[in-house]
C-alpha positions as CSV (number, residue, x, y, z in Angstrom):
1,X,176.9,65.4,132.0
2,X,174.9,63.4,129.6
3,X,176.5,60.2,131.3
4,X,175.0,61.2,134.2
5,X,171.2,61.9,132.8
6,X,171.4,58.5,131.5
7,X,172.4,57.0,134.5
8,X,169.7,58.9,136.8
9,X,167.5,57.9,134.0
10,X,168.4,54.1,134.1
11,X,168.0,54.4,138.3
12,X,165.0,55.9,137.9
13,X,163.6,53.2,135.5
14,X,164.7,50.8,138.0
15,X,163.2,52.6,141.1
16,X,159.8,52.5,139.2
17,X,160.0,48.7,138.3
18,X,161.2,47.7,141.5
19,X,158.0,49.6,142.8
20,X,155.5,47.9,140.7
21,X,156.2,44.3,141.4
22,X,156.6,45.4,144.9
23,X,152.9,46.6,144.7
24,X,151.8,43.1,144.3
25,X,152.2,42.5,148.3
26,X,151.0,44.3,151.2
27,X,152.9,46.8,152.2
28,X,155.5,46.2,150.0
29,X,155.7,49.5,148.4
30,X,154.4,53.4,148.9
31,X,153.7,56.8,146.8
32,X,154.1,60.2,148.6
33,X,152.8,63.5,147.1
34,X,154.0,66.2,149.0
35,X,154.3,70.1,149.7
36,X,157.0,71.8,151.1
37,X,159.4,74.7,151.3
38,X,163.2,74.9,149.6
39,X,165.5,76.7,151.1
40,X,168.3,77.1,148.1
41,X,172.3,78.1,148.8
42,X,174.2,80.6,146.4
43,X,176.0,79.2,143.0
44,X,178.4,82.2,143.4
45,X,179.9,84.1,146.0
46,X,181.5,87.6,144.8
47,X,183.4,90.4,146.4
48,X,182.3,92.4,149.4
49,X,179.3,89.7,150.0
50,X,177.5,89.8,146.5
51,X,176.3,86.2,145.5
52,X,174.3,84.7,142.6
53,X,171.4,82.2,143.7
54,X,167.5,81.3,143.3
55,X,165.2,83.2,146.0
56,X,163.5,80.5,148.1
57,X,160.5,79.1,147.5
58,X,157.4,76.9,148.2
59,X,157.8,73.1,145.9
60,X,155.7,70.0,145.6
61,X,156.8,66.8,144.8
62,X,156.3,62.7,144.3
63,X,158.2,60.2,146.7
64,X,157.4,56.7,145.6
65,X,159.2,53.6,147.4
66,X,159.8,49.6,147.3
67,X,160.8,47.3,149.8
68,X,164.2,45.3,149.1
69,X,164.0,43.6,152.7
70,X,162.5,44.6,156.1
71,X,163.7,47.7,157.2
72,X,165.4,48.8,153.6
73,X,163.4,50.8,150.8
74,X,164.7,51.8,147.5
75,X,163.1,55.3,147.1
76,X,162.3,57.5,143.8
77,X,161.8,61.4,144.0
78,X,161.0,63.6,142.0
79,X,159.9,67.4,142.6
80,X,159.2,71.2,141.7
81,X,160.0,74.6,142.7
82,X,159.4,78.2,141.1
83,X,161.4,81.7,142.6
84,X,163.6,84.3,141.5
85,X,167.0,84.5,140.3
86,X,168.4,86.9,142.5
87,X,171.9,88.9,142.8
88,X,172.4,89.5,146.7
89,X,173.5,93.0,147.4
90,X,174.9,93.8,151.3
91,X,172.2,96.3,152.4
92,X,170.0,96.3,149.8
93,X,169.0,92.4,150.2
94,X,168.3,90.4,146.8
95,X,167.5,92.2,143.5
96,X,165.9,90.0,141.0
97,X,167.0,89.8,137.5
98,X,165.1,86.9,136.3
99,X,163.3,83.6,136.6
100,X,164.0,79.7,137.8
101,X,162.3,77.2,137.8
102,X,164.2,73.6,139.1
103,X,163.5,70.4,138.9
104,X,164.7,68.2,141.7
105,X,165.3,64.3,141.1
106,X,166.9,61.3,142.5
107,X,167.0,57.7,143.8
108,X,168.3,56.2,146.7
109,X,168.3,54.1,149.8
110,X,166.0,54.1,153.1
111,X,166.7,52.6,156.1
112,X,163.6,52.9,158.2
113,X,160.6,54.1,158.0
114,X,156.8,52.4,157.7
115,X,158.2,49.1,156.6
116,X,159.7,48.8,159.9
117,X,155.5,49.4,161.2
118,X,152.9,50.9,159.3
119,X,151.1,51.9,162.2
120,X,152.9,54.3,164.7
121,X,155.8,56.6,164.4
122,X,158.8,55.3,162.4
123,X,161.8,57.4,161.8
124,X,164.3,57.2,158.6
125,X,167.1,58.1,157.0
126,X,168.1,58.4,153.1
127,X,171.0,58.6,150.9
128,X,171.1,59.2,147.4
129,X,172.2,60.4,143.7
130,X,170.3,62.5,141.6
131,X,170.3,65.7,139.5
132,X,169.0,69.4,139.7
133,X,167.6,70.9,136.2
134,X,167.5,74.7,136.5
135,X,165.1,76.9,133.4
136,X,166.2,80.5,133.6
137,X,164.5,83.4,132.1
138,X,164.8,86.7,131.4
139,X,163.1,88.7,128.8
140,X,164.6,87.2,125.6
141,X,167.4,84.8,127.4
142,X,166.2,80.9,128.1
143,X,168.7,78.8,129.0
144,X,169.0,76.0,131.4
145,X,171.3,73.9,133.1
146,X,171.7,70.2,134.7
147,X,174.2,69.0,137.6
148,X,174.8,66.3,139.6
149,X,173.2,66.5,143.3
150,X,173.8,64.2,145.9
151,X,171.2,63.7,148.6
152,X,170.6,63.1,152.1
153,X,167.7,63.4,154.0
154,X,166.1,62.0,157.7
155,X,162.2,62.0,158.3
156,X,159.3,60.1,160.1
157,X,156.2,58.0,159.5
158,X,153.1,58.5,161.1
159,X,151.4,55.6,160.7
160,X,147.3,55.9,160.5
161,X,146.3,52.7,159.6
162,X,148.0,50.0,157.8
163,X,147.8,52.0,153.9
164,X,147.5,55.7,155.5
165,X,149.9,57.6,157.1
166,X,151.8,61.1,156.9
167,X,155.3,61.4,155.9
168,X,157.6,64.4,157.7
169,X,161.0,65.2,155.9
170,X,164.0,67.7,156.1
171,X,166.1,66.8,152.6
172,X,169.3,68.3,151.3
173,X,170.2,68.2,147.7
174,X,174.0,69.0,147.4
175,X,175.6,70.1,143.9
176,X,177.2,72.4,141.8
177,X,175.8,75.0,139.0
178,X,176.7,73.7,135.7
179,X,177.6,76.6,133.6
180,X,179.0,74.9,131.0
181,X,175.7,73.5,130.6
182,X,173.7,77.1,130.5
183,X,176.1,79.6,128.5
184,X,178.7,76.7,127.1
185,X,181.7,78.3,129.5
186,X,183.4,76.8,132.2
187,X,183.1,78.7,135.9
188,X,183.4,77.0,138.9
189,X,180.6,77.2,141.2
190,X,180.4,76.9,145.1
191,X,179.1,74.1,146.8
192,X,175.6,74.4,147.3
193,X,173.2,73.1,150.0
194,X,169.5,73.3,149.3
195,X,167.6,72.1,152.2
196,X,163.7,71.0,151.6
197,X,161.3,70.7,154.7
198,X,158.1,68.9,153.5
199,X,155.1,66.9,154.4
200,X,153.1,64.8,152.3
201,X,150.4,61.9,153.1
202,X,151.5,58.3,152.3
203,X,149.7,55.4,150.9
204,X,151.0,52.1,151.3
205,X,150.2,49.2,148.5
C-alpha cells in the first residue's frame, strides 16, 4: 500500500508540473473548484441485509488540468467529504456508530472537454488511478485507512468566454476498504462504487 501512495504521489507531482508549464500558453491548462454530492457503496455486506458503509454526503473538491495535445488533458483531483459511519439495519435504516471523513484523490486522462472549444458546450470523458483515505472516529478509537481507487468519470464544458466556463461531472471512484490498513487484520471487503455528481466554475490559463 505504501507502493501505491508513492506512486499517486509521484503522478500527482507530475500532474502539477505538467500544469504549470502548460499555464504559460492560452488555454493550455485549467483549475476547477467544485461542490458536489457523494453517493458512497457499502465496505461490507452481512447476513439478512446488514452492511457497513459511510452515510452520504455533500464534498468539495479541486480539478486542475494540462493539455498534452488537442483534444487530450492530463487531469489532477483532489477532494473532501464528511458523513457517518453507519451499520445498515433492514427496517430500521442506518444507525450511526461513528465518524468519516475521506479524502478522494487521483490523476488521469481526458478526452474532450474545453480544449476541444472553450466557448460552447464540450463533453468528456476520464479515466484514472488514485486512492481513497478514510479518518474514522469514535469516542476514543481513531484510525484510518488508504486503498487503491480507480476512476471514471464523463461530464461537459460550458464555455462562457474563452477563460470562464462551468464544469458538469458524474465521477465514480471504485475500490476496496483496506482493513489491514485501519485495525492491522486482513478482511476482504466488497467492491465499492462511490458515485460523485458535481459542478464547479472553470478558469482556463
Amino acid at each position: 500500500m505504501r507502493s501505491v501512495v508513492r506512486f499517486a504521489a509521484v503522478l500527482a507531482a507530475i500532474s502539477t508540473t505538467a500544469v504549470t508549464v502548460a499555464a504559460q500558453t492560452r488555454n493550455g491548462a485549467s483549475l476547477t473548484p467544485y461542490a458536489g454530492y457523494l453517493v458512497t457503496g457499502a465496505w461490507y455486506k452481512g447476513p439478512l441485509g446488514t452492511n457497513l458503509s459511510t452515510s452520504n454526503s455533500p464534498m468539495v473538491g479541486l480539478q486542475g488540468s494540462a493539455r498534452v495535445v488537442h483534444g487530450l488533458s492530463l487531469v489532477g483531483n483532489v477532494a473532501y467529504a464528511s458523513g457517518d459511519l453507519q451499520v445498515g439495519v433492514p427496517i430500521i435504516g442506518g444507525v450511526t456508530i461513528g465518524s468519516a471523513k475521506t479524502w478522494l484523490y487521483d490523476v488521469g486522462l481526458e478526452l474532450g472537454g474545453a480544449n476541444a472549444g472553450a466557448v460552447g458546450v464540450a463533453p468528456f470523458v476520464q479515466g484514472g488511478v488514485g486512492g481513497m483515505t478514510s479518518h474514522i472516529t469514535k469516542s476514543v478509537l481513531n484510525v484510518h485507512a488508504t486503498n487503491l481507487a480507480y476512476t471514471g468519470a464523463i461530464g461537459v464544458d460550458v464555455g462562457f468566454t474563452r477563460s470562464l466556463g462551468l464544469r458538469i461531472q458524474a465521477k465514480d471512484w471504485i475500490g476496496r476498504f483496506n482493513s489491514d490498513d485501519a485495525i492491522g487484520v486482513h478482511v476482504k471487503s466488497d467492491l465499492t462504487h462511490n458515485f460523485a455528481l458535481s459542478a464547479g466554475m472553470r478558469v482556463a490559463f
